[in-house]
C-alpha positions in Angstrom: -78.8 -197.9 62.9 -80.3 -199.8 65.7 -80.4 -198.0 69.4 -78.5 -200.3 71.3 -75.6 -202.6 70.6 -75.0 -206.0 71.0 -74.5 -206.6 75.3 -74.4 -202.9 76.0 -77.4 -202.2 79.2 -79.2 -198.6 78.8 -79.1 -195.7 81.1 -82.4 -196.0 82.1 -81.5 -199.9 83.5 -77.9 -199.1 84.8 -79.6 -196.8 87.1 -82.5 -198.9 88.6 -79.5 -201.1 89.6 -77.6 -198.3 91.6 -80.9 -197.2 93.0 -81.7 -200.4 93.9 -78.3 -201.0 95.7 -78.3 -197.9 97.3 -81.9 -198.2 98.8 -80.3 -201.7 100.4 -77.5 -199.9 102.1 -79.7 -197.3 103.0 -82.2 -199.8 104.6 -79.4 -201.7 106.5 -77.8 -198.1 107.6 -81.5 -197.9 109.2 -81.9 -200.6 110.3 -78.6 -200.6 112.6 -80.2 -197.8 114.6 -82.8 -200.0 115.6 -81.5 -201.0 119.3 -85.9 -201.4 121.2 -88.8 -201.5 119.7 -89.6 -197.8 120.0 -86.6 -197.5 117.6 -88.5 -199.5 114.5 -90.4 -197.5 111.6 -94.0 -197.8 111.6 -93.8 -198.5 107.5 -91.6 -201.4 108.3 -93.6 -204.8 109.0 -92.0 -206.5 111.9 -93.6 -210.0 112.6 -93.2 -212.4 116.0 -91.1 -209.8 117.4 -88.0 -210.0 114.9 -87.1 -208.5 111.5 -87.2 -210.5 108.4 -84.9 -210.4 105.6 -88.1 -210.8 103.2 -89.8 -207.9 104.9 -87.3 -205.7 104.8 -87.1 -206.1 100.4 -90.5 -205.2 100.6 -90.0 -202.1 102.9 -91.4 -198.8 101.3 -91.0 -195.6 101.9 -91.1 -192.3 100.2 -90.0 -190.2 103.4 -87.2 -192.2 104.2 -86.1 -192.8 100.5 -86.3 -196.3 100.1 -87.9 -198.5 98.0 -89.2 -202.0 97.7 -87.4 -204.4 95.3 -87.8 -208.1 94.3 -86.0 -210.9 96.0 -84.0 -211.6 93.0 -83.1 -208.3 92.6 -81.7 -208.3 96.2 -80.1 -211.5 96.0 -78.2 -209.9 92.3 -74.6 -210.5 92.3 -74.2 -206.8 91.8 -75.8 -206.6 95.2 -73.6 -209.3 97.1 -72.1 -206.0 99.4 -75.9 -204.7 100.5 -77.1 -207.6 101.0 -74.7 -208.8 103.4 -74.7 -205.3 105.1 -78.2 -205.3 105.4 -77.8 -209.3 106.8 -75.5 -208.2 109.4 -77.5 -205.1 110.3 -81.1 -207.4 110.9 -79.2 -209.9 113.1 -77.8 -207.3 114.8 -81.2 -205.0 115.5 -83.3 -208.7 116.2 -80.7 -209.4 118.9 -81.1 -205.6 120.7 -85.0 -206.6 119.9 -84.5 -209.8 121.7 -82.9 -208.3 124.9 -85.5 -205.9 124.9 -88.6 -208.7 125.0 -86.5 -210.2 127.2 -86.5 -207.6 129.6 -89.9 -206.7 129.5 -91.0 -210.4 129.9 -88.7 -210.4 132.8 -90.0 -207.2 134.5 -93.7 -208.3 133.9 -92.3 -211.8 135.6 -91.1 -210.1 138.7 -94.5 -208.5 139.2 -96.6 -211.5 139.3 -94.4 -213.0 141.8 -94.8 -209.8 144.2 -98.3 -211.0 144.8 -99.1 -212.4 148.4 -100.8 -215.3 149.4 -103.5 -213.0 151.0 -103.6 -211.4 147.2 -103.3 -214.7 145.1 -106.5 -216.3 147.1 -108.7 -213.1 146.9 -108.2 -213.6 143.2 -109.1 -217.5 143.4 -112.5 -216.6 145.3 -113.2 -213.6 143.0 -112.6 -216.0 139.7 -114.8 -218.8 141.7 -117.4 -216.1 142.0 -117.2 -215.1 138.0 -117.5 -218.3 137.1 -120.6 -219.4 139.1 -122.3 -215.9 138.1 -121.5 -217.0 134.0 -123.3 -220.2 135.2 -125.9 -218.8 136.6 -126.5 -216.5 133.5 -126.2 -219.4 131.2 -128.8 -221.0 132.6 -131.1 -218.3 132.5 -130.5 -217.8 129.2 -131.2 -221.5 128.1 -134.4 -221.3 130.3 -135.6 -218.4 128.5 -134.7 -220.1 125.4 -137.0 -222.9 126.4 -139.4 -221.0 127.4 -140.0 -218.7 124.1 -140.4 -222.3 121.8 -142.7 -223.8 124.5 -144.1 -220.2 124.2 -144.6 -220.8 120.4 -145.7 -224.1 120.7 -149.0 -223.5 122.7 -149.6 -220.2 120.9 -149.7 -222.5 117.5 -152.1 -225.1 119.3 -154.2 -222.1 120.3 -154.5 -220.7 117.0 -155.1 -224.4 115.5 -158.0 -224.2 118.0 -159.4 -221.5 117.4 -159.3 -222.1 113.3 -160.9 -225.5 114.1 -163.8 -223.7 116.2 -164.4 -221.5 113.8 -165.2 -223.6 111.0 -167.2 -225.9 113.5 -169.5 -223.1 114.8 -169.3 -221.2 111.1 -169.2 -217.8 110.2 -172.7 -217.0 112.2 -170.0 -216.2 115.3 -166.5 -215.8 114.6 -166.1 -213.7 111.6 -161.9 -213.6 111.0 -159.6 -216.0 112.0 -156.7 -216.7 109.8 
């Protein structure tokens, strides 16, 4: 008598389905709560300052009792419900994410503008400064670059020398030179 019949799916299979469909909802249930980015799970990976649908499938984790599944498997037709849950709940948390950039970017705007003239030319003559003391550095540098291989150089016709010397006056008066 064989174990299963013909089109029947086992226990075991039935409920990786349900647990797969209930980890979606559960994922888009969390993922409405997100409204700034102090709202978004460390475990979830969150790229160019939006949520993607393919990172969120592959968002684990044991504490908050989800797990990862395949893209496939989220795309099921037995998953058509989650998945547009969890759809509507990522367009909704990227467009609370996107007011919040906004306003930062906005905030951090309105500070640069609060700058006087008096400030704003201070900080022209300090970068002018910077950049003529990384000149000046440079320069050194390359100098005593230069100055170690012409270094190198005489030292070399030196010891050329003094190997020619010594097998011109013999070994009577220079006893070691390699």
């Amino acid at each position: 008598m064989p174990k299963f019949v013909t089109g029947e799916t086992s226990k075991e299979v039935l409920a990786e389905k349900t647990a797969n469909t209930e980890s979606l909802l559960v994922k888009a249930a969390l993922i409405k709560k997100i409204n700034n980015t102090d709202d978004i799970y460390p475990s979830l990976e969150v790229k160019r300052q939006s949520i993607s649908l393919s990172s969120v499938i592959k968002w684990n984790d044991e504490k908050l009792g989800i797990t990862k599944c395949a893209w496939n498997t989220a795309h099921a037709r037995h998953n058509q419900h989650a998945l547009k849950t969890l759809v509507d709940s990522i367009e909704a948390a990227n467009s609370n994410l996107k007011q919040t950039y906004s306003s930062v970017s906005d905030s951090s705007n309105n500070s640069s503008i609060k700058l006087s003239k008096n400030e704003f030319n201070l900080l022209i003559t300090e970068n002018e400064e910077l950049r003529n003391a990384l000149a000046e550095v440079y320069r050194a540098y390359i100098q005593a670059l230069e100055n170690i291989n012409e270094d190198k150089v005489v030292n070399e016709v030196f010891r050329t020398l003094l190997k020619s010397q010594a097998q011109i006056l013999g070994k009577q008066r220079i006893w070691q030179v390699k």
